[in-house]
ZADO-1210 file (C-alpha; in nm, 4 decimals, padded with zeros to 6 digits):
<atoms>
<atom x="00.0000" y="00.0000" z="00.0000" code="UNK" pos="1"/>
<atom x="00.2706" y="00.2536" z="00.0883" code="UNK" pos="2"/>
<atom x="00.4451" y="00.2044" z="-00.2661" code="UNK" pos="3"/>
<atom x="00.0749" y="00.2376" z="-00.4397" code="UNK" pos="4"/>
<atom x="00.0689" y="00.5707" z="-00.2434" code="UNK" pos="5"/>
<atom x="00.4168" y="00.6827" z="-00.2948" code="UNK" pos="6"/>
<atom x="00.3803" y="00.6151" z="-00.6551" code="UNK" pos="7"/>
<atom x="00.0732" y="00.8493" z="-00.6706" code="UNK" pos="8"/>
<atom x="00.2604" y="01.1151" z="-00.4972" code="UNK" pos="9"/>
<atom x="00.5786" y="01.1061" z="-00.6878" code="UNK" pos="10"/>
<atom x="00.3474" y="01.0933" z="-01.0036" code="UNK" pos="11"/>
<atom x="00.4822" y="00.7691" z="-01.0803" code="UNK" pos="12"/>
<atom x="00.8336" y="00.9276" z="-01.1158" code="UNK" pos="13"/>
<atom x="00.7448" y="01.1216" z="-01.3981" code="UNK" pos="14"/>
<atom x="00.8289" y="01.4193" z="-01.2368" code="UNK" pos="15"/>
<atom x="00.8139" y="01.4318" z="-00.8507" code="UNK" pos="16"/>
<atom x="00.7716" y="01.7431" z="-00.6379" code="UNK" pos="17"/>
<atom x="01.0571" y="01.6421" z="-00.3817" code="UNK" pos="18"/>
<atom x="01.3934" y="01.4802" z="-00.3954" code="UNK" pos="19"/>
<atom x="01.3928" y="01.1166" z="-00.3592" code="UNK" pos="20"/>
<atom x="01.5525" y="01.1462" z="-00.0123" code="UNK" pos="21"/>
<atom x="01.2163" y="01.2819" z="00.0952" code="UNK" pos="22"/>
<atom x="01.0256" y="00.9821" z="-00.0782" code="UNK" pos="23"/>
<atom x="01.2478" y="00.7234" z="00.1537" code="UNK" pos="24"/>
<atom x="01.1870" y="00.9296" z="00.4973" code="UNK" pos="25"/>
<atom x="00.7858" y="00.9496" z="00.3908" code="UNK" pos="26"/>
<atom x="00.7855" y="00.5464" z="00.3345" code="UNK" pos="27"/>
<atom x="00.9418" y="00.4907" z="00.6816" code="UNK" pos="28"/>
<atom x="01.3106" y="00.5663" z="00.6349" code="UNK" pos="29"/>
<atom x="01.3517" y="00.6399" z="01.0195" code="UNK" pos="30"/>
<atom x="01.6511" y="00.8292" z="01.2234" code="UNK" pos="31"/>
<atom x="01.8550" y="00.4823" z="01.2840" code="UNK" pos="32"/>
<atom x="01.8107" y="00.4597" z="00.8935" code="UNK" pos="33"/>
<atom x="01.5767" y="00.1758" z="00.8537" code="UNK" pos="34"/>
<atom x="01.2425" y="00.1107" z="00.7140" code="UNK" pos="35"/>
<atom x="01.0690" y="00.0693" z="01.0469" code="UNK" pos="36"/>
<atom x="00.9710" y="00.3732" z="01.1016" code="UNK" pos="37"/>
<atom x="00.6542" y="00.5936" z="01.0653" code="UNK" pos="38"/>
<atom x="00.4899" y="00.5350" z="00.7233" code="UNK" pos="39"/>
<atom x="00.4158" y="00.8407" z="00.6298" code="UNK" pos="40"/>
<atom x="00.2367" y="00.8495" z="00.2658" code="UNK" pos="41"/>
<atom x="-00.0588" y="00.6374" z="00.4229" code="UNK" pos="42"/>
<atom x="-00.1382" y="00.8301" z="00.7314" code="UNK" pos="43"/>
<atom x="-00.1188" y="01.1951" z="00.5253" code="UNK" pos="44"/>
<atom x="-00.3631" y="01.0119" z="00.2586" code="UNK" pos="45"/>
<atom x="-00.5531" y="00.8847" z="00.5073" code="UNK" pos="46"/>
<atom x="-00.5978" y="01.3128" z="00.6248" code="UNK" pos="47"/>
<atom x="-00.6465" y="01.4313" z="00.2678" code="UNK" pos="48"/>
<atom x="-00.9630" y="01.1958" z="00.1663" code="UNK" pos="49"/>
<atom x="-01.1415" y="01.2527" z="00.5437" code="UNK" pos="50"/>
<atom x="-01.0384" y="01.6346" z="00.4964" code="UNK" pos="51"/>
<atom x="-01.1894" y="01.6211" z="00.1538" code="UNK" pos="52"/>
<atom x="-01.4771" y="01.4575" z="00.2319" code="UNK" pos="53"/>
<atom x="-01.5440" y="01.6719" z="00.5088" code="UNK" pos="54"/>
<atom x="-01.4834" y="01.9896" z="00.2966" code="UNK" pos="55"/>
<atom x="-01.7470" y="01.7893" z="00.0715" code="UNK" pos="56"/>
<atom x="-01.9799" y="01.7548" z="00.2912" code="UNK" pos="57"/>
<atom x="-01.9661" y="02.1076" z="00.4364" code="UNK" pos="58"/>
<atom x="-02.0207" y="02.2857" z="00.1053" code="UNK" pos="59"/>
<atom x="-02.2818" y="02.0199" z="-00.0350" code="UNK" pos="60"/>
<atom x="-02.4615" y="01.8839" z="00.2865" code="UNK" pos="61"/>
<atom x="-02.3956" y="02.1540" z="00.5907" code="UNK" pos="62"/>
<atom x="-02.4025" y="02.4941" z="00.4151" code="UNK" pos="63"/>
<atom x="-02.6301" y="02.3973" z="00.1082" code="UNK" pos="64"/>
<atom x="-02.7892" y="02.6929" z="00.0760" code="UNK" pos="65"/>
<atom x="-02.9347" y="02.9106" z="-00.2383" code="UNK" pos="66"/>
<atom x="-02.6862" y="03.1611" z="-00.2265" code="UNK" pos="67"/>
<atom x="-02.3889" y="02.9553" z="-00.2423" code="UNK" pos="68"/>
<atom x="-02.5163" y="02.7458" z="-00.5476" code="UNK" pos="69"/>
<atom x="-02.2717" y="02.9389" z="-00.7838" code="UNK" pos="70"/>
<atom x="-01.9421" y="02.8118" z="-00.8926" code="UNK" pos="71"/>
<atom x="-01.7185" y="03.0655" z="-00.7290" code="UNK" pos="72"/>
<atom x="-01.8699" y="02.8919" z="-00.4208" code="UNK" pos="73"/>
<atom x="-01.7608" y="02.5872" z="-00.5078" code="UNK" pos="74"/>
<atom x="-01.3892" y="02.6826" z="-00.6177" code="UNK" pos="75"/>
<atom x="-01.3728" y="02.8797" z="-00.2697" code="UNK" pos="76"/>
<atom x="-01.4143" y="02.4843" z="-00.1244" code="UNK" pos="77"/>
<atom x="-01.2070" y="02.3992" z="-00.3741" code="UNK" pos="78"/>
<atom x="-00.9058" y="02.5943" z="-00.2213" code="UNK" pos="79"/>
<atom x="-01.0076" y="02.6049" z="00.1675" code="UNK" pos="80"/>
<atom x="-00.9436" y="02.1964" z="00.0466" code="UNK" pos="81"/>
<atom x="-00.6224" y="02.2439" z="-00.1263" code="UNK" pos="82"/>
<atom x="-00.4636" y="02.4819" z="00.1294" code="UNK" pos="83"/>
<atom x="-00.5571" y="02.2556" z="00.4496" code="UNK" pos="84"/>
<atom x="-00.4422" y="01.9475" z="00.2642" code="UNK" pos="85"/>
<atom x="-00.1386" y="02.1399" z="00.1442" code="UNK" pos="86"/>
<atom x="-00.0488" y="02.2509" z="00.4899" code="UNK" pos="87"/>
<atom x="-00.0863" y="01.9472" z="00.6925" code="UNK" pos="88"/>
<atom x="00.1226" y="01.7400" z="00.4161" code="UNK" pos="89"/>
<atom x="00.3720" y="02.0414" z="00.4858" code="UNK" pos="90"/>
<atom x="00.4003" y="01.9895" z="00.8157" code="UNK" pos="91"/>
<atom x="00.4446" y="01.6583" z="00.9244" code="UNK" pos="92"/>
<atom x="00.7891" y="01.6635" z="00.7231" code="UNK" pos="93"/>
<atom x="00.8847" y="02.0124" z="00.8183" code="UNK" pos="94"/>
<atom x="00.8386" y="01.9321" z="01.1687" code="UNK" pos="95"/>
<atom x="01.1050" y="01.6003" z="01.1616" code="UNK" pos="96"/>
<atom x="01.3303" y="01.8407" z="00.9197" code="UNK" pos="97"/>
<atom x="01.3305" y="02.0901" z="01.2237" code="UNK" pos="98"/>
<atom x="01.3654" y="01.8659" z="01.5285" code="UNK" pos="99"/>
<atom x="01.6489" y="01.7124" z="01.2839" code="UNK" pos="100"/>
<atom x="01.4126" y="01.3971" z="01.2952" code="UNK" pos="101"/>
<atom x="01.5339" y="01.1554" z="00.9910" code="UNK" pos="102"/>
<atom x="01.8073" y="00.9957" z="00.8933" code="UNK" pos="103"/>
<atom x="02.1485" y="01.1218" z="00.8750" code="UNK" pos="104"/>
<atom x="02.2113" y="00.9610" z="00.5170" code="UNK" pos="105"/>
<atom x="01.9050" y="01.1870" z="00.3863" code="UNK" pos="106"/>
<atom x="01.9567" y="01.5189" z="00.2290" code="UNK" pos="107"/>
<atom x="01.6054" y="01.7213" z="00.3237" code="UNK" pos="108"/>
<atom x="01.5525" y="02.0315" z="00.2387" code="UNK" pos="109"/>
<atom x="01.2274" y="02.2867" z="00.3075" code="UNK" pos="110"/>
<atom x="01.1320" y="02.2794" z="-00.0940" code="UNK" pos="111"/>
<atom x="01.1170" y="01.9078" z="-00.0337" code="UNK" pos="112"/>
<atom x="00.8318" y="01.9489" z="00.2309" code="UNK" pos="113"/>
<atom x="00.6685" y="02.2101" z="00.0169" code="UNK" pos="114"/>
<atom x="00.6933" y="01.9660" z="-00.3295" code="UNK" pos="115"/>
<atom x="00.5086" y="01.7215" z="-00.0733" code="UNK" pos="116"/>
<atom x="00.2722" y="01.9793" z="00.0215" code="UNK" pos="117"/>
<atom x="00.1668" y="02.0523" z="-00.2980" code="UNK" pos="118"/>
<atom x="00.2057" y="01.7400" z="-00.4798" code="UNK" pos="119"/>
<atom x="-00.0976" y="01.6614" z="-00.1528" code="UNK" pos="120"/>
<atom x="-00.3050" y="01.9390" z="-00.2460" code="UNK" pos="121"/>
<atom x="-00.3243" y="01.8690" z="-00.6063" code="UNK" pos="122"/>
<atom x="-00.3966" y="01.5108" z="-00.5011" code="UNK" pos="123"/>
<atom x="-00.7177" y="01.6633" z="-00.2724" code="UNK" pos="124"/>
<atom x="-00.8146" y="01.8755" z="-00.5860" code="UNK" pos="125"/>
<atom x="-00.8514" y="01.5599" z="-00.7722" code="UNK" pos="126"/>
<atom x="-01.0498" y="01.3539" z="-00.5160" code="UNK" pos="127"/>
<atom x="-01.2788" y="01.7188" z="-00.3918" code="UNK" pos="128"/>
<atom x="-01.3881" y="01.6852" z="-00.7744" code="UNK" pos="129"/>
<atom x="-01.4086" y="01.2896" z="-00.8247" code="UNK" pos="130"/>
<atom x="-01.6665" y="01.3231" z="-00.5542" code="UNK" pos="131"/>
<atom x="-01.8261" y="01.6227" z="-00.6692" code="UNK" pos="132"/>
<atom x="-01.8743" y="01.4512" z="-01.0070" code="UNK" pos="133"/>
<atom x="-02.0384" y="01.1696" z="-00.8814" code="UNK" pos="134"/>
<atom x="-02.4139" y="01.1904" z="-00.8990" code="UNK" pos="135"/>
<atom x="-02.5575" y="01.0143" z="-00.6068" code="UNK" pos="136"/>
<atom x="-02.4148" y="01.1952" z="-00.2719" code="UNK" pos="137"/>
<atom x="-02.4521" y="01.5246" z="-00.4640" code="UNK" pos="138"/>
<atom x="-02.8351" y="01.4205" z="-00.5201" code="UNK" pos="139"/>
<atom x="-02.9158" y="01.4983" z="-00.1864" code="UNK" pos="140"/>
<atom x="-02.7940" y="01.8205" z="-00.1497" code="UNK" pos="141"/>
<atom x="-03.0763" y="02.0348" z="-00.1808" code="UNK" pos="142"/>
<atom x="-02.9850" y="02.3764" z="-00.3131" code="UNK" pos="143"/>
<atom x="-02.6068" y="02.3097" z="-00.4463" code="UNK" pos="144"/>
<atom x="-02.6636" y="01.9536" z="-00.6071" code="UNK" pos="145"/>
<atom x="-02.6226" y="02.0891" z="-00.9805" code="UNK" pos="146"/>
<atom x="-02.2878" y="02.2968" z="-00.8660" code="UNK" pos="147"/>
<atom x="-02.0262" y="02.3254" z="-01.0232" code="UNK" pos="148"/>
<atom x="-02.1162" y="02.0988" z="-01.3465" code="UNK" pos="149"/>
<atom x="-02.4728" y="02.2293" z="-01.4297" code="UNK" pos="150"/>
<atom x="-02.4946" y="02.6109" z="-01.4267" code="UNK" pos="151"/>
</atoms>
């Protein structure tokens, strides 16, 4: 599972946002420089599709009203998605770069955290709008179920 997820993230190493150093230490790569440490990838996936769904759910299920049935609306989501995705995939790395948390064979660097930040946030962009294409859940939304596809 943790190489299915590190291949999404490193977009199949077509052209990855971080060094590969970064990939090792977010598969597990701990401080005593083996592979038993935290694995990474899965538990900052696991963040981004309950964050999206929640960010979902607010826009289609908790605000739902008239007034936010325009698009705008929905690429306001969009971002508040992307940017709380983006920063928690920031973090967790940033914080073991600053307690000096990872191995000392590793090369980490703050663009590295930010590639993984990002390459996150696109990642939520994709799922917020999987699930926003998909017909059924958006059914039941009342006043925003033909947003952002139908306008």
């Amino acid at each position: 599972m943790i190489e299915f997820l590190a291949g999404l993230y490193e977009w199949w190493g077509l052209s990855p946002l971080y060094a590969t150093d970064m990939g090792d230490h977010l598969r597990g790569y701990n401080i005593s420089c083996s592979y038993d440490g935290t694995p990474w990838y899965s538990i900052v996936a696991s963040i981004m599709v309950v964050v999206s769904f929640l960010t979902y759910s607010a826009y289609y299920h908790v605000i739902d009203k008239s007034t936010w049935q325009r698009r705008e609306h929905w690429v306001i989501f969009l971002a508040i998605n992307f940017i709380i995705n983006f920063f928690i995939a920031y973090a967790i790395p940033m914080n073991d770069l600053s307690t000096e948390n990872y191995c000392s064979e590793l090369t980490l660097s703050i663009g590295d955290c930010i590639g993984f930040g990002v390459s996150n946030g696109i990642w939520a962009i994709i799922l917020f709008s999987l699930v926003s294409l998909s017909p059924f859940p958006r059914k039941l939304s009342v006043n925003c179920r033909n947003t952002p596809w139908k306008q």
